[in-house]
NUROFI-841281 format. One record per residue (C-alpha): x, y, z. Coordinates in steps of 0.1 Angstrom, whole numbers, padded with zeros to 4 digits, always signed. Layout:
% NUROFI-841281
XYZ;...
//
This chain:
% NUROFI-841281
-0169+0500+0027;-0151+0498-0003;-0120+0495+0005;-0128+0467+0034;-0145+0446+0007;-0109+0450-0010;-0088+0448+0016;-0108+0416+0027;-0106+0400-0011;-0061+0406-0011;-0066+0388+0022;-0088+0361+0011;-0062+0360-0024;-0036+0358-0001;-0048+0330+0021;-0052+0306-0008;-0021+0317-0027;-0004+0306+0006;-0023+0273+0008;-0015+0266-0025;+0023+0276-0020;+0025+0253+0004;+0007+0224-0010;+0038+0222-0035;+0060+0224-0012;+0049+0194+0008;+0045+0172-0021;+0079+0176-0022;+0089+0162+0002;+0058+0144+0011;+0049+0115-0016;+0011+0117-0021;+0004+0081-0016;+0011+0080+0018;-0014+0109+0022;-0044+0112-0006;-0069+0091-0007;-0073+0076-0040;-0108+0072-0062;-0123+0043-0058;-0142+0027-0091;-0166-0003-0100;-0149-0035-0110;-0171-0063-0126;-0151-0094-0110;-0134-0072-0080;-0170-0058-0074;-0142-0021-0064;-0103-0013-0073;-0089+0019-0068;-0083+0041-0101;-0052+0039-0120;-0026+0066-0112;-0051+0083-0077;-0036+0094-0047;-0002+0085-0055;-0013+0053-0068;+0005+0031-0094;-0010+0033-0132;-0028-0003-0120;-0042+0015-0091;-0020-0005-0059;-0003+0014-0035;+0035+0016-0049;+0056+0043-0055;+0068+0028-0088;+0056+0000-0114;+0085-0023-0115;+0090-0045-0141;+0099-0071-0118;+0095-0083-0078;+0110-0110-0058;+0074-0110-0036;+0042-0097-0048;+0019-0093-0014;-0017-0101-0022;-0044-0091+0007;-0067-0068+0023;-0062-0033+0042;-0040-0049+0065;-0017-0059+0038;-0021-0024+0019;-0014-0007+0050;-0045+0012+0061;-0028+0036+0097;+0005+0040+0082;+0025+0055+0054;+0033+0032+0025;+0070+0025+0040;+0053+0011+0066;+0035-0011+0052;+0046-0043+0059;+0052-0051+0020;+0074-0023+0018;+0092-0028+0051;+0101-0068+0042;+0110-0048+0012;+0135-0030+0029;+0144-0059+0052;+0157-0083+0028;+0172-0054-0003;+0146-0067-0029;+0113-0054-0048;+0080-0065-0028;+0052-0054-0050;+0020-0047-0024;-0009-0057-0044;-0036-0054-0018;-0067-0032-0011;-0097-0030+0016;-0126-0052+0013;-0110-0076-0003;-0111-0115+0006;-0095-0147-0008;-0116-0146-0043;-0100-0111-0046;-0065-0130-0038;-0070-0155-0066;-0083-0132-0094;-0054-0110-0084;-0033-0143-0085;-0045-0154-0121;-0044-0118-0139;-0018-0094-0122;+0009-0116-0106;+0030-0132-0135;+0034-0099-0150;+0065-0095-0121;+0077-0125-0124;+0078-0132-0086;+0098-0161-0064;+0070-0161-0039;+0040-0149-0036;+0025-0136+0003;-0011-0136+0008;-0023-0119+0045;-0049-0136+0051;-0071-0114+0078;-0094-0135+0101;-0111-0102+0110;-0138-0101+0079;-0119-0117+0050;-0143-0148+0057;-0175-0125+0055;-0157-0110+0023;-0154-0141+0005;-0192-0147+0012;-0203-0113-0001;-0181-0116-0030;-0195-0148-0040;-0234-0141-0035;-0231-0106-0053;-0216-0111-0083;-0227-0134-0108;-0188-0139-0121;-0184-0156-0089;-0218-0181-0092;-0198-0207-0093;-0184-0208-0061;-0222-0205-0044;-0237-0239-0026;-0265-0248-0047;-0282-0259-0009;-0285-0225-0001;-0315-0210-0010;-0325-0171-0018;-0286-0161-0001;-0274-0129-0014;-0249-0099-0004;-0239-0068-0009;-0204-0060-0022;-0178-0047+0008;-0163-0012+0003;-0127-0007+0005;-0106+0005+0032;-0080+0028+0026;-0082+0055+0052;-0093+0058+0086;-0116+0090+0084;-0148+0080+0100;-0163+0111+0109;-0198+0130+0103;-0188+0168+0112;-0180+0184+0074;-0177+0147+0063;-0184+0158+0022;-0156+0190+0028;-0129+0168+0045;-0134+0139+0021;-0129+0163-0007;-0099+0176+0008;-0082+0141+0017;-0085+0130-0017;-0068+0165-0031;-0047+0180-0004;-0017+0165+0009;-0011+0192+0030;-0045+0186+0049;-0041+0152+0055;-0007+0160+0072;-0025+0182+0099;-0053+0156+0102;-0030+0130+0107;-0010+0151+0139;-0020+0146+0172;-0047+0172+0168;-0062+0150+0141;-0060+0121+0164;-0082+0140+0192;-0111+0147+0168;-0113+0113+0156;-0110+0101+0191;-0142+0120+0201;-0159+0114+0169;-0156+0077+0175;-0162+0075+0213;-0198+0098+0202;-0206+0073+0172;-0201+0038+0186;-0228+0028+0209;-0204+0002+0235;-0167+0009+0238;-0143+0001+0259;-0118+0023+0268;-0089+0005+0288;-0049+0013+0294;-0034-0019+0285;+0001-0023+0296;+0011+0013+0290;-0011+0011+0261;-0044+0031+0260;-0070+0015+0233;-0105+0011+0225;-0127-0021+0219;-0163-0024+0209;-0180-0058+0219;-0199-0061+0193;-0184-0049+0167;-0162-0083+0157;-0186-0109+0167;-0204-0106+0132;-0176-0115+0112;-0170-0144+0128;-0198-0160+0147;-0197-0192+0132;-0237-0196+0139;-0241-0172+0108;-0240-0184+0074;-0222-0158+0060;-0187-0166+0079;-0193-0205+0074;-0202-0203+0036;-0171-0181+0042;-0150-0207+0055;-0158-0230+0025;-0151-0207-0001;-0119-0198+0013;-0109-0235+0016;-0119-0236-0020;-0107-0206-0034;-0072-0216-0015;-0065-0247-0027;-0071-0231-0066;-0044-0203-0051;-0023-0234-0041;-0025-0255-0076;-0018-0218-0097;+0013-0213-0084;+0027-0248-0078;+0020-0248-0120;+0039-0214-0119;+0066-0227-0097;+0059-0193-0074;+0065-0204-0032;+0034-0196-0019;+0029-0184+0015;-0001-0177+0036;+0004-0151+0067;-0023-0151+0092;-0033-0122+0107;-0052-0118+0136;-0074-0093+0150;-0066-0067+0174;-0092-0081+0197;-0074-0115+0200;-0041-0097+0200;-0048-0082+0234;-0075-0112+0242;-0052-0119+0272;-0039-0083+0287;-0078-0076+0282;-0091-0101+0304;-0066-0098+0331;-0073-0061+0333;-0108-0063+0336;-0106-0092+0361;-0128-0114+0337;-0154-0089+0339;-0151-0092+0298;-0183-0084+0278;-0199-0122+0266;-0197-0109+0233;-0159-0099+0231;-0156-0137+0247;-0175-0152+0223;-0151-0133+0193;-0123-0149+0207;-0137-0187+0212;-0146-0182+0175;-0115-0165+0162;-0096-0191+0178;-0123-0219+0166;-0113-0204+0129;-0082-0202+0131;-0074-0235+0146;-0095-0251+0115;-0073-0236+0085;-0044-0245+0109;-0050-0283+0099;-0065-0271+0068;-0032-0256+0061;-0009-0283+0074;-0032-0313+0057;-0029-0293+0024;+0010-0290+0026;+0006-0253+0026;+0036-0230+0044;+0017-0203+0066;+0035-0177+0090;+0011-0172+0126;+0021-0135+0133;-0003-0134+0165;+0024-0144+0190;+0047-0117+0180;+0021-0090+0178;+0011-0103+0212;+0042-0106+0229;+0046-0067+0214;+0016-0061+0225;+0023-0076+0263;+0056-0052+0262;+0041-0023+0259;+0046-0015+0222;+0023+0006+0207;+0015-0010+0176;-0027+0002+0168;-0039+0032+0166;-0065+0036+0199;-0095+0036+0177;-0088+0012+0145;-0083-0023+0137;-0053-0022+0119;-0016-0022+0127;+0000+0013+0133;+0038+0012+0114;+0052-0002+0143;+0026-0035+0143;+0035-0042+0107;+0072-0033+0116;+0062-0067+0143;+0045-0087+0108;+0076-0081+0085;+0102-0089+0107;+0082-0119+0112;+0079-0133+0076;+0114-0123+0070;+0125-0144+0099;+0110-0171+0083;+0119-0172+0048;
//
């Protein structure tokens, strides 16, 4: 018995000497930002940020490999700007960075919404001394972000209509991964935030099964479809909220935005930093049209709805944009047209742009500048 409980402990020695072993040698070659998650912290005016120097992060907690003293572009925006489904060089900050042979600082991070943008703006963005400055502005939930911002921090009272009576919000959380699941939830977070090694084998194709059953056993309403030569999933649902514009939230969002955007507009004109707005659009829209041809307008009211509002929205910071003499980029045709090829660019169960789809968004900003 003895010698089994000591033959089983060199064993178990062995097993994490190995693991550890080869932790090092991944982070080798494997650069922890594009695989740890970072700690996320309490901000007074951000209402989140993600701590300085955390899973790979830069020592003022954005997703960069370095701090440089200087960038041509700083990129302001939300998940979809820092990247959330692919590695930091795919990113589309770090691919225009690529593109065009010139430092494009990605100052973005989940759950953030144009307030974010201009606080960001104001205290981080001189520091690089930047030609132009990007903002991705995502129709998805940055409106609903705004709104939440706003009515849940008092830094942000001013910004509230005075009309509106007894409104408050709760602050968003960020976005930086896309583990959703319950199974061992505590153990795996744990692990993503430590070992780089287990967010390589979560992020195979194995890992891509178990988060495709997790999420088809969590949501309630999906739709699972082959689109082009594309298979995805949609819940109906699921984007109406963040953009029915019969809900306070997304028009008080609309207003603050306009707002908070114009003050984004006056800051850098007295900077003399370009500013440009790029527009993306959610995934729903994006395949809007393969969507309603495949299931012979058989769509879901709801998923019909999200697009007459999306579209609604979009069409109003259009003029809003044009009337304010404000340069914006419309990435939604290229995606589409991707999308309408057969490209895979989203992961079948997230929101966001796989490397490929922001591949699509940086070759379309550099196309235009």
């Amino acid at each position: 018995m003895r010698n089994i409980l000591k033959n089983g402990t060199l064993f178990l020695a062995a097993i994490i000497v190995s693991l550890l072993v080869s932790e090092v040698v991944v982070r080798y070659f494997f650069h922890p930002v594009d695989h740890l998650l970072p700690r996320l912290e309490a901000d007074s005016v951000l209402g989140h940020r993600i701590a300085s120097n955390t899973g790979g992060h830069d020592s003022l907690g954005f997703r960069n490999y370095t701090l440089p003293s200087k960038a041509e572009i700083v990129a302001i925006g939300d998940s979809h700007t820092y990247g959330v489904s692919a590695t930091f060089q795919n990113s589309w900050p770090a691919q225009l960075s690529n593109m065009r042979s010139s430092i494009v600082y990605n100052m973005a991070l989940g759950g953030y919404g144009p307030p974010h943008y201009l606080h960001l703006l104001k205290t981080k963005t001189l520091d690089f001394a930047p030609k132009i400055v990007i903002v991705g502005l995502y129709f998805g939930n940055d409106l609903v972000d705004a709104y939440n911002l706003v009515y849940s921090n008092e830094y942000w009272q001013k910004y509230r209509n005075p009309e509106i009576i007894g409104a408050n919000a709760k602050n968003t959380t960020a976005t930086t991964t896309q583990i959703k699941g319950k199974f061992l939830n505590e153990t795996r977070n744990w692990l993503a935030h430590r070992s780089v090694l287990y967010r390589l084998i979560t992020q195979s194709a194995m890992g891509n099964v178990v988060r495709i059953i997790e999420f088809k056993s969590e949501a309630s309403e999906v739709i699972d479809i082959k689109l082009a030569t594309v298979r995805q999933f949609f819940m109906p649902g699921y984007r109406l909220e963040s953009l029915d514009r019969n809900s306070l939230k997304v028009e008080e969002g609309i207003r603050i935005s306009k707002v908070v955007i114009h003050e984004i507009k006056q800051y850098c004109l007295s900077n003399q930093i370009e500013l440009i707005f790029v527009l993306i659009p959610t995934k729903e829209l994006v395949y809007s049209k393969l969507l309603k041809d495949s299931l012979n307008n058989k769509i879901p009211n709801v998923l019909l709805k999200s697009f007459e509002y999306e579209v609604s929205i979009r069409s109003e910071f259009f003029q809003y944009f044009k009337k304010s003499n404000i340069r914006y980029i419309d990435v939604l045709p290229a995606l589409r047209e991707a999308a309408t090829n057969g490209k895979d660019i989203y992961p079948i169960n997230d929101g966001h742009t796989n490397g490929q789809g922001y591949s699509v968004i940086a070759k379309k900003i550099n196309d235009s500048l």
